[in-house]
DRENMI-472095 format. One record per residue: x, y, z of N, C-alpha, C in turn. Coordinates in steps of 0.05 Angstrom, whole numbers. Example, Ala and Ser with C-alpha at 12.3 -4.5 7.8 and 13.67 -1.06 7.14 Angstrom:
REM DRENMI-472095
ATOM     n.xx     n.yy     n.zz    ca.xx    ca.yy    ca.zz     c.xx     c.yy     c.zz
ATOM      264     -114      156      246      -90      156      264      -66      156
ATOM      257      -45      142      273      -21      143      258        1      157
REM end
This chain:
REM DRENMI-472095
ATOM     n.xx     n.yy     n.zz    ca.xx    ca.yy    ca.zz     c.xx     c.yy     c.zz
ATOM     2475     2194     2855     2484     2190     2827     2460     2187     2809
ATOM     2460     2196     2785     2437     2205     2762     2444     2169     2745
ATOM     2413     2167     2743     2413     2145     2727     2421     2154     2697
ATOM     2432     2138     2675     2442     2140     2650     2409     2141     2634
ATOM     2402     2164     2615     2380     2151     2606     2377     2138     2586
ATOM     2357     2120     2580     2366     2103     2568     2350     2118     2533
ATOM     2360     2100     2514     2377     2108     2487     2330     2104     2477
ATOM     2318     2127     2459     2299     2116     2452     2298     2088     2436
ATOM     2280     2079     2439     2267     2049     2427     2265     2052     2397
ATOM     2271     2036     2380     2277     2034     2361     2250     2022     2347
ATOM     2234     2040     2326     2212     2025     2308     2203     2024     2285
ATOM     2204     2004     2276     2201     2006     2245     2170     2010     2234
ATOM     2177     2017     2210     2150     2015     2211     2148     2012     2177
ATOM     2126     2001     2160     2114     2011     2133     2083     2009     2133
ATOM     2075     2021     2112     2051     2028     2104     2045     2017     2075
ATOM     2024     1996     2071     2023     1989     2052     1981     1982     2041
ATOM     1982     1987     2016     1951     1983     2010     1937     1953     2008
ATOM     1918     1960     2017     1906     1932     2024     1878     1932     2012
ATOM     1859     1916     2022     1830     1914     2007     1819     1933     2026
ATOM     1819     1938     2060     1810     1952     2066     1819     1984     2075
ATOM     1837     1993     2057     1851     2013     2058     1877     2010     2065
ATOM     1892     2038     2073     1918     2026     2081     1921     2008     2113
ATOM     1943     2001     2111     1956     1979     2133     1983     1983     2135
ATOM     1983     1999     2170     2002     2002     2179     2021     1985     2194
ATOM     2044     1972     2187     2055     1951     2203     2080     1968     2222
ATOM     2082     1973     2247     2102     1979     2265     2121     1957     2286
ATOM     2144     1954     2282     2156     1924     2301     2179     1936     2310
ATOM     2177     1923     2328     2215     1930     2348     2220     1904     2339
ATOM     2245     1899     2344     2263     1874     2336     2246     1849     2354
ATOM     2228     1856     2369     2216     1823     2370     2193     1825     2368
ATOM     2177     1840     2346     2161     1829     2330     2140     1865     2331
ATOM     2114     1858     2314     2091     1865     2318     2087     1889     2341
ATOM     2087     1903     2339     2083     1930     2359     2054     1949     2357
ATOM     2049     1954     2336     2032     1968     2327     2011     1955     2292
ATOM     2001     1952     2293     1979     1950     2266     1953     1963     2265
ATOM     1961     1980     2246     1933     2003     2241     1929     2004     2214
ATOM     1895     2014     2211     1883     2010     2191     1867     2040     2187
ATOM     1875     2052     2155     1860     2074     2151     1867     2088     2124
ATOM     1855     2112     2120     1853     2111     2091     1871     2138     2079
ATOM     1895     2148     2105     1905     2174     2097     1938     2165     2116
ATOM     1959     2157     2091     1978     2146     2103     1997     2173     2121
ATOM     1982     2199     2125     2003     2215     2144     1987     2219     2172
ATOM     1967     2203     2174     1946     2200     2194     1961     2181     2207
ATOM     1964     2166     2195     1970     2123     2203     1995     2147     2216
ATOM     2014     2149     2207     2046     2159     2222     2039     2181     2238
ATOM     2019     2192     2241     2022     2214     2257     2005     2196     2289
ATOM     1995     2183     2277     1988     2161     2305     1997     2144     2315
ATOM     2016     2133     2297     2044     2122     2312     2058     2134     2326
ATOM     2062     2159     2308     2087     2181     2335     2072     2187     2353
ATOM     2032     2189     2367     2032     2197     2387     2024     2176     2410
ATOM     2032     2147     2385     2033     2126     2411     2056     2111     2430
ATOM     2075     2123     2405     2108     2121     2410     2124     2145     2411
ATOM     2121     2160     2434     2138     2181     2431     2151     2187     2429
ATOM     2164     2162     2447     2193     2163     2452     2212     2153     2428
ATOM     2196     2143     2412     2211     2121     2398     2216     2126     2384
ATOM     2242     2118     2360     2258     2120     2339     2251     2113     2324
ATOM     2229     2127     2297     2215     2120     2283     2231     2110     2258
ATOM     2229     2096     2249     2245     2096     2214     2222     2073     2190
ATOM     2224     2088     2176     2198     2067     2153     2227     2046     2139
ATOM     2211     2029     2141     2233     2001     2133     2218     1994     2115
ATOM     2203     1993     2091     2182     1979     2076     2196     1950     2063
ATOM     2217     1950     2060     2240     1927     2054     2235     1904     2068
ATOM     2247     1924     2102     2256     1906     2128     2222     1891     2141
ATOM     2204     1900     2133     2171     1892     2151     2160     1883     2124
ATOM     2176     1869     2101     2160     1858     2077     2148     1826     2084
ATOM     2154     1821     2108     2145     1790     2124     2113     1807     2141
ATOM     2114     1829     2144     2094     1831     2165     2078     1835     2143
ATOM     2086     1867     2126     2056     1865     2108     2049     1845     2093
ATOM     2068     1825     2078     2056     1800     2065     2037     1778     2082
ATOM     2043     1782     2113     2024     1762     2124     2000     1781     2134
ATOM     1992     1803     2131     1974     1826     2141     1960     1822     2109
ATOM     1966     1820     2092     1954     1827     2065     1944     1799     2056
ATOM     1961     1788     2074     1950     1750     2061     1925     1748     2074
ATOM     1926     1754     2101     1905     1746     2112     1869     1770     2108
ATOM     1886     1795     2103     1866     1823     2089     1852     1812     2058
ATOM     1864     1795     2046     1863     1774     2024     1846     1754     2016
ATOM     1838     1743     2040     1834     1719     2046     1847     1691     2036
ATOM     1873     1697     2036     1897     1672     2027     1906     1666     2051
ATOM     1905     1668     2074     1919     1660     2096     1902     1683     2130
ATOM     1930     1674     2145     1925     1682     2168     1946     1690     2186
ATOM     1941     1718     2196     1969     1720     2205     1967     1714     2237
ATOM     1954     1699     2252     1959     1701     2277     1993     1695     2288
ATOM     2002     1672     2267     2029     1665     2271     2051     1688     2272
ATOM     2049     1714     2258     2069     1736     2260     2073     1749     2295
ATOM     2103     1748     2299     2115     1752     2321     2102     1785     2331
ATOM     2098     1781     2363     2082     1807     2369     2110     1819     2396
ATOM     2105     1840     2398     2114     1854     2412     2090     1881     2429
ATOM     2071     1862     2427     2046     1881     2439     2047     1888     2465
ATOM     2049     1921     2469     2059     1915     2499     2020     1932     2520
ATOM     2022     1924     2535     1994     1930     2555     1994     1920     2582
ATOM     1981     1928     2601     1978     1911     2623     1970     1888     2622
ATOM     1973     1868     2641     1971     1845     2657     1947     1833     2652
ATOM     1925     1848     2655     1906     1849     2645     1900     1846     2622
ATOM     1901     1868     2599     1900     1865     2580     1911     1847     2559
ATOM     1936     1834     2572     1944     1813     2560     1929     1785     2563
ATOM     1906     1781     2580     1893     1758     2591     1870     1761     2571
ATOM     1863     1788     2568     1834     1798     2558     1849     1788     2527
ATOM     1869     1796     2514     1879     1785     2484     1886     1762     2478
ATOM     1899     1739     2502     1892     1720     2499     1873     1706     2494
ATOM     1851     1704     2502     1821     1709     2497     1812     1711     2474
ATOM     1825     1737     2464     1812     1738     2434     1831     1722     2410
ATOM     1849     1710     2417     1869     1697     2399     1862     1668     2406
ATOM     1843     1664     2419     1834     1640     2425     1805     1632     2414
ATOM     1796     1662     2406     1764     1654     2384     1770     1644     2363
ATOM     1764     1614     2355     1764     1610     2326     1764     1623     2298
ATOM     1774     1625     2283     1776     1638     2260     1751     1638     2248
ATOM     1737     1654     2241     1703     1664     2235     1684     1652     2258
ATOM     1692     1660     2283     1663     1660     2310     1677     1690     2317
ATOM     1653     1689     2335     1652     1712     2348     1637     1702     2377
ATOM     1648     1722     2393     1645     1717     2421     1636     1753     2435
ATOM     1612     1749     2449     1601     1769     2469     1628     1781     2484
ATOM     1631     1807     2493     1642     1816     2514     1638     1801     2543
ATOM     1619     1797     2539     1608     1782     2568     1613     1753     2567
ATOM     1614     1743     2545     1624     1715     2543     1658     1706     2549
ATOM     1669     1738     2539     1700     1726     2536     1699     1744     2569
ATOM     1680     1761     2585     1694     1762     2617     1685     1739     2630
ATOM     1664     1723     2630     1659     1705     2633     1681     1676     2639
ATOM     1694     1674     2599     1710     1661     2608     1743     1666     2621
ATOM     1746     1680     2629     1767     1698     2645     1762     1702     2673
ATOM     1731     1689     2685     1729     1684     2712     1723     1705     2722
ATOM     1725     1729     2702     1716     1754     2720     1675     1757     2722
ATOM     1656     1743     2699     1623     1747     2705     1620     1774     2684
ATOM     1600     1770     2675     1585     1783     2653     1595     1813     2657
ATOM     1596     1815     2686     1595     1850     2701     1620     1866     2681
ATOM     1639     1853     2686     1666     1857     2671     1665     1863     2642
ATOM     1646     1858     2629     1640     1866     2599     1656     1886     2588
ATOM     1657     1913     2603     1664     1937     2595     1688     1935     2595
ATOM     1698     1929     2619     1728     1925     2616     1745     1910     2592
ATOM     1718     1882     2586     1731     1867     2561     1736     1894     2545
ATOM     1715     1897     2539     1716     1920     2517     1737     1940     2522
ATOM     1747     1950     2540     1766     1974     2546     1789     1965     2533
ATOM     1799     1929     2538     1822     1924     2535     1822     1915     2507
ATOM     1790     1909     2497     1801     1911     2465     1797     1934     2445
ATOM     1793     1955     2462     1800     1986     2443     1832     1978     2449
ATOM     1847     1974     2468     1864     1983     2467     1887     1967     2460
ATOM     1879     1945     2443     1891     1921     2429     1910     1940     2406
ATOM     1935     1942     2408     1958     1946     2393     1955     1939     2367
ATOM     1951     1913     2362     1960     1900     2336     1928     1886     2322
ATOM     1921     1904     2317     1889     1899     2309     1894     1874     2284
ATOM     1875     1856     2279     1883     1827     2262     1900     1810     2280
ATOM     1928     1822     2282     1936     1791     2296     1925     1792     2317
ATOM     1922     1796     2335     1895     1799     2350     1871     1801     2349
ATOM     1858     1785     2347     1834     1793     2324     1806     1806     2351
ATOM     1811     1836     2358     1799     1848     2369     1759     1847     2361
ATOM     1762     1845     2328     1745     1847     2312     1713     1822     2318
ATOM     1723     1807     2340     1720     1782     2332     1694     1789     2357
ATOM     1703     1806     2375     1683     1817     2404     1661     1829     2386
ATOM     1640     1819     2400     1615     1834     2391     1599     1839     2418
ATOM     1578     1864     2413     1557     1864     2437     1540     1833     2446
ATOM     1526     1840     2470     1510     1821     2475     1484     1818     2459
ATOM     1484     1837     2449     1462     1833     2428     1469     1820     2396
ATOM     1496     1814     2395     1508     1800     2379     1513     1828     2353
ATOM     1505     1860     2356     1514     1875     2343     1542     1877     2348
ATOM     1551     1893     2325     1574     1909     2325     1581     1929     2342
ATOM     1598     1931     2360     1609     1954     2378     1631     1955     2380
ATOM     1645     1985     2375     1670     1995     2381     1691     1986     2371
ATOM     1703     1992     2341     1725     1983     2328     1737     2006     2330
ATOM     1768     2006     2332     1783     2033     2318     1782     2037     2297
ATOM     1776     2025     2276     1787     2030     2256     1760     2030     2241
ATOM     1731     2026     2253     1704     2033     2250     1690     2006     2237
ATOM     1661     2018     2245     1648     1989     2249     1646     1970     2220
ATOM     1656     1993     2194     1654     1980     2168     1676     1954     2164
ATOM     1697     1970     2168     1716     1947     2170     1717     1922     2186
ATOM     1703     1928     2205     1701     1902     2225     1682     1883     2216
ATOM     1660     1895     2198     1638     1881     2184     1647     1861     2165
ATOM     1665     1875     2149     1682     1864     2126     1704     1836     2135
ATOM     1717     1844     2156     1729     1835     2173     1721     1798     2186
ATOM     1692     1799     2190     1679     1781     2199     1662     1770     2181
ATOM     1654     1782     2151     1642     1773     2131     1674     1760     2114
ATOM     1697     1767     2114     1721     1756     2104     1725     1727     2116
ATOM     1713     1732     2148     1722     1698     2162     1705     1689     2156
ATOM     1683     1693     2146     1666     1672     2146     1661     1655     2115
ATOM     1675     1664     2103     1679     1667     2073     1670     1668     2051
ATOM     1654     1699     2055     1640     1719     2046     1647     1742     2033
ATOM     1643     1744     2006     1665     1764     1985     1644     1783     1980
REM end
């Protein structure tokens, strides 16, 4: 007997302007799925559909006016959105490696090798930190931005090393 397949995944999504260009907010009904940042809003959707294939795209700019107001508060510097509901999905792993980063204080920053370190895995693991925070979903509420090299430079943002500059000159509260 053939399994029933099941119905695509349902995702909302809007696009709205911010200080550092646009900001893409994507959520299934329990929360936060996707957050991207960039400066050509049929780029932002065309990288949603090739991260969600499967999924039932529909722009809600109405229904996600809670996500972009706490993405723009905190893009702002009026607030902070770690509190907005996530639906970030990744391995086992990578969920340990984002805990981690939702656990750096708001304006520090922490080595790759500091946050494998504290995860029990030893400096060696570095790369891996790093692997799992390219591949952080919900960039800000997760604040991926926050990893720096061991040399305390900048390495490896998606959304490029300017924004992450800005990003970490915003926490520290620097206009």
């Amino acid at each position: 007997m053939r399994g029933r397949a099941s119905a695509p995944e349902a995702l909302s999504y809007t696009i709205v302007a911010g200080p550092l260009g646009l900001v893409l907010a994507a959520a299934t009904e329990l929360g936060l799925a996707r957050v991207g940042l960039g400066d050509d809003a049929a780029a932002l959707e065309a990288a949603l559909r090739a991260d969600f294939p499967r999924a039932a795209l529909r722009r809600d700019d109405a229904g996600l006016d809670w996500a972009a107001a706490g993405l723009l508060a905190y893009l702002e510097g009026r607030g902070r959105c770690d509190g907005l509901p996530l639906d970030a999905r990744g391995t086992p792993f990578q969920h340990r490696v984002w805990a981690a980063l939702r656990a750096i204080p708001y304006g520090e920053t922490r080595t790759y090798g500091q946050l494998a370190e504290g995860l029990g895995l030893g400096r060696g693991a570095a790369r891996a930190v790093g692997a799992a925070c390219g591949a952080n979903p919900v960039a800000l509420v997760i604040p991926c931005h926050r990893a720096v090299g061991s040399d305390g430079r900048l390495h490896g943002f998606r959304w490029g090393l300017a924004r992450k500059a800005r990003l970490l000159a915003l926490e520290r509260g620097e206009r």
